[in-house]
Each structure stands twice: as C-alpha cells, then as structure tokens.
N, C-alpha and C positions, 0 to 999 in steps of 0.2 A: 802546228799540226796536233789534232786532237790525239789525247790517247788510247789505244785498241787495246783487245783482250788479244790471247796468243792467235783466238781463232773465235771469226764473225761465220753468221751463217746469215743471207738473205733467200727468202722463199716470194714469188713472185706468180699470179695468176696475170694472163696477158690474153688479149682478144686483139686477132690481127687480120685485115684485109689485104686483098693483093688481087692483082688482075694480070694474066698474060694472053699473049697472043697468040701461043702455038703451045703443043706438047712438050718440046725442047725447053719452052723458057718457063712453062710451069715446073719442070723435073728443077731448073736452078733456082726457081721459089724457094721448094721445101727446104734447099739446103741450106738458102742465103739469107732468111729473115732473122733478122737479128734488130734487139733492142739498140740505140747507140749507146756507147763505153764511154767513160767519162776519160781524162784526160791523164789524173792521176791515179797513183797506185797503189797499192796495199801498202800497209808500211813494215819498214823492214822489222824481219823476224815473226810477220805473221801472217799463217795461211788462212785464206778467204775462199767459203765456198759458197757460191750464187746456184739457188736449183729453181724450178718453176715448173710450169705449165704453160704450153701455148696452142691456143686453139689457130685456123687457118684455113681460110675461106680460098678454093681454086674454082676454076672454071669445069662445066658440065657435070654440077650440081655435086663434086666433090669434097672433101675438105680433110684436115687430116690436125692430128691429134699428137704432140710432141713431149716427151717428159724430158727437160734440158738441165746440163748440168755443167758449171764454169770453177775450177779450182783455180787459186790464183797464188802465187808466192813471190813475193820481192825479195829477190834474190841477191838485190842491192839498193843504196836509195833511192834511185829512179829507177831501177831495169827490176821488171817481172817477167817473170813466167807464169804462161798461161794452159790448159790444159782444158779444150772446150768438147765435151761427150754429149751423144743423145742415148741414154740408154733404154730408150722405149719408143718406138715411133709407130703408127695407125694411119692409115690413111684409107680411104673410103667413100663409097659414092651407092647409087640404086641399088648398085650391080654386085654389092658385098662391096670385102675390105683386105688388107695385108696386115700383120704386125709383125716388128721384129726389132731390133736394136737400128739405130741411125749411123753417121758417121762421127770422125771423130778430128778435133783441130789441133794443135799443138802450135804455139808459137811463142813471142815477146813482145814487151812494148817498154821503148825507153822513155821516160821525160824529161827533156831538156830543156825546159823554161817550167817555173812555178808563177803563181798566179799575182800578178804585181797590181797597181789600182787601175790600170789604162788597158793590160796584157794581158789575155787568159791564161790557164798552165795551155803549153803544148808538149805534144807527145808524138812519136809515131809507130806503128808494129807492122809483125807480120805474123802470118800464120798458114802453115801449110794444114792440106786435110787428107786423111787416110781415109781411106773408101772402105769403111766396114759396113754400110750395110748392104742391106740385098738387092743384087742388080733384078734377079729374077721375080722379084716381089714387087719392082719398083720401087722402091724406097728409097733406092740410090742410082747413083749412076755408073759406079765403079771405076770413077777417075780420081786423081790426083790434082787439085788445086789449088792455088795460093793467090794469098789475101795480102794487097799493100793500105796500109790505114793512117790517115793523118787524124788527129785527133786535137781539139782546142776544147777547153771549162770555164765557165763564168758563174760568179755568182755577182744576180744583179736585184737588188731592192726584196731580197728574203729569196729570192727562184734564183734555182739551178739551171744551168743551161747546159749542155754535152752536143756536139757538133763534131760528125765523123764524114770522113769524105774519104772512101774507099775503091780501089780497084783488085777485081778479082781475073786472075789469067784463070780460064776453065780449060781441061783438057777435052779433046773433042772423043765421044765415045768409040770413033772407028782406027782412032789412032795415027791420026793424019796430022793433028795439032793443036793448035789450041785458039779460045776465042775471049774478047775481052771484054769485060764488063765494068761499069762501074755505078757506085752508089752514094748515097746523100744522107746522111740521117740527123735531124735538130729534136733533141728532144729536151723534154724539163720538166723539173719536178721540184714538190712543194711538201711540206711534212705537211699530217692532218691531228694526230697524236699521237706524242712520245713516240717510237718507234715504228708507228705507222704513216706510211707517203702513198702519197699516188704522182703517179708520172704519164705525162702524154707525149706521143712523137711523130715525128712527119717525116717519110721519106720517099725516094724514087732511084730508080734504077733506069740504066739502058738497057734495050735490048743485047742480045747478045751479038757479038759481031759485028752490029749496026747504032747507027747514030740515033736510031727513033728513041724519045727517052717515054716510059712507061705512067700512065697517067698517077697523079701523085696518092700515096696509101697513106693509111693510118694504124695508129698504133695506144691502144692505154693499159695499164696495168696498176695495180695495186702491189703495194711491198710491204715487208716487213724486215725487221732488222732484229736478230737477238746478237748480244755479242756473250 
C-alpha cells in the first residue's frame, strides 16, 4: 500500500449524459448519477475529500448543474466511512432555473478481499440519503433512500478498472412505499501527468419499478490529485 499524507484532496470536472422516460425517473437522475467508487479505501488514519463539478444533460431541453462533495475516513483497515453532500445544486431549462443546496448521503463500505494476481479487491456498502434539498424547487424529491453496492478493482496492463453494481430502494413521494432500482457502473482510468488522470465510464440503470433497463450512458472526467 502506497503511502498518503493525513489528508488528500481530489478535484474533478465531469460531463455526463442521461436519458429518461418519464418526469419520475428524471427526478431519480439528478440524484443517482454517480461516478463508479473504486473497491478500496482510504487508509487508515486519513481523511480524503473528493469535490468536483458535474454538468447533466435531462430531457425537454433541461440540464442541471451540481457542485459535489465526498469526505471519506477509514475508520479501520477495510471499513470507511463515507459522507456524500451536494452543496449547491442548479437546475434549468427555456423556462428559468432553481438553485439551492442538494441532498445528502451518509454511509460505509467494508473490503473484504484485496487485490490478488487472478482477484480483484472487493468490497461492499451502503448508504442512506437525507432529503435536504428542496422539494418545492424541485431539486429533490423529499424521500429517504438507500443504496446496496458491490464493488470489485483491477488493475490490468497500467488501467484501472472500478465495477459497481448497485441497488437503490427509492421511497415513493406519496408515501405508499417504495420502488426498486438498480445500476451498473465500469469505469477506468489512466494517469496523463504526475497527478493528473482522466477517467472514462459506462453505465445503466433500470427503470424504476420496472424491468425496462434505460439505454446505456456515458460518463468522462478529468482529475487531479494534491496530497
């Protein structure tokens, strides 16, 4: 295991498409696009915090504007805690726009295998979500949701690879219950110099409720790394 400072900071610009079918499954876009999470985890005794920018293309000529923010601390040698905030979110179309703060996620992720010559690390978490932002702005939906994640890493002839296969139980806005979803995310990346990577990623989701799975998206981003 390589050696960290007490505390790394990654800053990441991201360009991300998406396509839904209905109003209902655009609202669990804004909340659900996520990069995929690598397998392993901060090491222990030092907190990592990942911020960025995400742009995010919706349907009827939408799109909406995210400032994200992931604090990370290994609380042990596989088990972190995670601490996932949007503290500025935009969203907007012809017709004007909303801004206000986003939601917020709190969870863990343990790893119970590290990375052998044949076996990726694997891992798995979870993550509930607190409904801070604004229902009335639309920015949120004002439920309460939780996220189950498997997680598998590889590193194969210099590229990274991060492979997440996730279910999210969404609570239904009228209070009747809840609906299920689930996601796929293969991503990988490559340094370019010293501290700078670019990373690209593919993924797909179901619809909600239903089997129909949503045509496949894309994802790339630019990083940086100071420690």
């Amino acid at each position: 295991m390589k050696k960290s400072a007490p505390f790394e900071l990654t800053i990441e610009f991201r360009d991300r498409f998406q396509q839904a079918l209905n109003d209902r499954d655009t609202k669990f876009i804004r909340e659900s696009l996520e990069n995929a999470n690598p397998a392993d985890i901060t090491q222990l005794g030092v907190v990592e915090l990942e911020f960025g920018f995400a742009h995010a293309q919706v349907p009827l000529h939408q799109h909406q504007n995210t400032l994200e923010g992931l604090l990370k601390f290994a609380l042990a040698c596989d088990l972190e805690i995670r601490w996932d905030a949007s503290p500025f979110s935009n969203q907007g179309g012809p017709t004007g726009g909303q801004s206000g703060i986003g939601d917020n996620w709190l969870g863990f992720q343990y790893r119970f295998h590290r990375q052998s010559r044949f076996v990726p690390t694997l891992a798995f978490g979870y993550d509930l979500k607190f409904p801070s932002a604004s229902v009335s702005k639309g920015l949120g939906t004002g439920r309460y949701d939780h996220q189950f994640v498997f997680l598998a890493s590889k590193d194969i002839k210099g590229i990274h690879f991060d492979f997440n296969a996730s279910l999210f139980r969404v609570g239904r806005q009228d209070g009747s219950g809840s609906d299920i979803n689930e996601e796929f995310n293969l991503a990988f990346s490559h340094p370019i110099y010293k501290n700078l990577g670019f990373t690209g990623e593919f993924y797909g989701d179901t619809r909600l409720g239903r089997d129909t799975v949503w045509p496949s998206t894309r994802s790339t981003s630019v990083s940086s790394t100071a420690p």
